[in-house]
N, C-alpha and C positions, 0 to 999 in steps of 0.2 A: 504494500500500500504506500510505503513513503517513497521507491523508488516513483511510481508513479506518479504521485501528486509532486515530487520535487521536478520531476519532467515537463509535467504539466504547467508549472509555476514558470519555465524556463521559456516556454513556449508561450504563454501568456504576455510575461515581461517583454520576451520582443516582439510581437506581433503587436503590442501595446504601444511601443515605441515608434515603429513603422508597422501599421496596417497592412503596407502591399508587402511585405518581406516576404519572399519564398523560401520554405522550410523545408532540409530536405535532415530525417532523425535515420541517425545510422547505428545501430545495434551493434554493438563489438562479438567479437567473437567468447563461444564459451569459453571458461576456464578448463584447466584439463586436471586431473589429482596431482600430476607432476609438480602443481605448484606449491603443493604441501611438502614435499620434500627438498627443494631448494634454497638459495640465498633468499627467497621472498617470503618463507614459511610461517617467518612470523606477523607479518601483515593480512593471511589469511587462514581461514578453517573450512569443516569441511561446509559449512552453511555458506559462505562465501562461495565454494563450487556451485553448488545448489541452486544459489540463487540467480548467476553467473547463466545459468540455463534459462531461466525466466524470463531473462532481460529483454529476446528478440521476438515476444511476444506482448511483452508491458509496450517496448517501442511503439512497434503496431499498431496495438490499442490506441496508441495518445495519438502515433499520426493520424488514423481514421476518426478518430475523434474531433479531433482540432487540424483537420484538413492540410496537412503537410504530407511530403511526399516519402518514401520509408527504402530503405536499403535495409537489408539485412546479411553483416558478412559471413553467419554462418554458412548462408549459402556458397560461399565461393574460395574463403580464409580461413583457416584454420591457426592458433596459435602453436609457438614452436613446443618440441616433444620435449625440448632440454630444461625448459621452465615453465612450461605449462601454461605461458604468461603473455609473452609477447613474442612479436611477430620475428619470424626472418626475414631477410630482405628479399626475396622470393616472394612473402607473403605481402609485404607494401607493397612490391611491383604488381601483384594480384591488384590490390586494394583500388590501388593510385588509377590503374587501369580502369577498371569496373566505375570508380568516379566522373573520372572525367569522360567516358561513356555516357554515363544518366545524367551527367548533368546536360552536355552536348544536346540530350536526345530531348530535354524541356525546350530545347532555343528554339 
């Protein structure tokens, strides 16, 4: 619930700012257990995996909600196997890709 209404509140505040802003809410990718075991183990648990799953469905939600346009990079990214956490640079050339894609394809 808090993820949500703090997305919700972010989406607000700009759109409040600039009315015509175009929104585009991009979902990260999930966490993987790897990250319980590495130099980041202490920043998370296994609720943090958990919830890490949730996230490209909350996104979603908010952007049909509140009429923004929605990427979701589990579909296409995956975080790395060494940290569970972020990306290889394989996986932003993914990313960077896929973006400047959809966004092009709004113009």
């Amino acid at each position: 619930v808090a993820i949500k209404e703090g997305l919700e509140q972010i989406v607000d505040i700009t759109k409040n700012k600039n009315p015509n802003t175009k929104i585009i809410l991009v979902s990260p990718s999930a966490l993987t257990e790897e990250v319980l075991k590495g130099a980041f183990s202490f920043q998370f648990d296994s609720v943090s995996v958990y919830k890490s799953h949730l996230l490209s469905d909350i996104y979603s939600e908010v952007a049909d909600e509140k009429n923004c346009r929605f990427v979701d990079l589990n579909e296409f990214a995956s975080v790395s196997k060494e940290d569970g956490l972020h990306y290889t640079p394989s996986e932003h050339s993914k990313i960077a890709l896929k973006l400047y894609n959809f966004i092009n394809s709004l113009m």
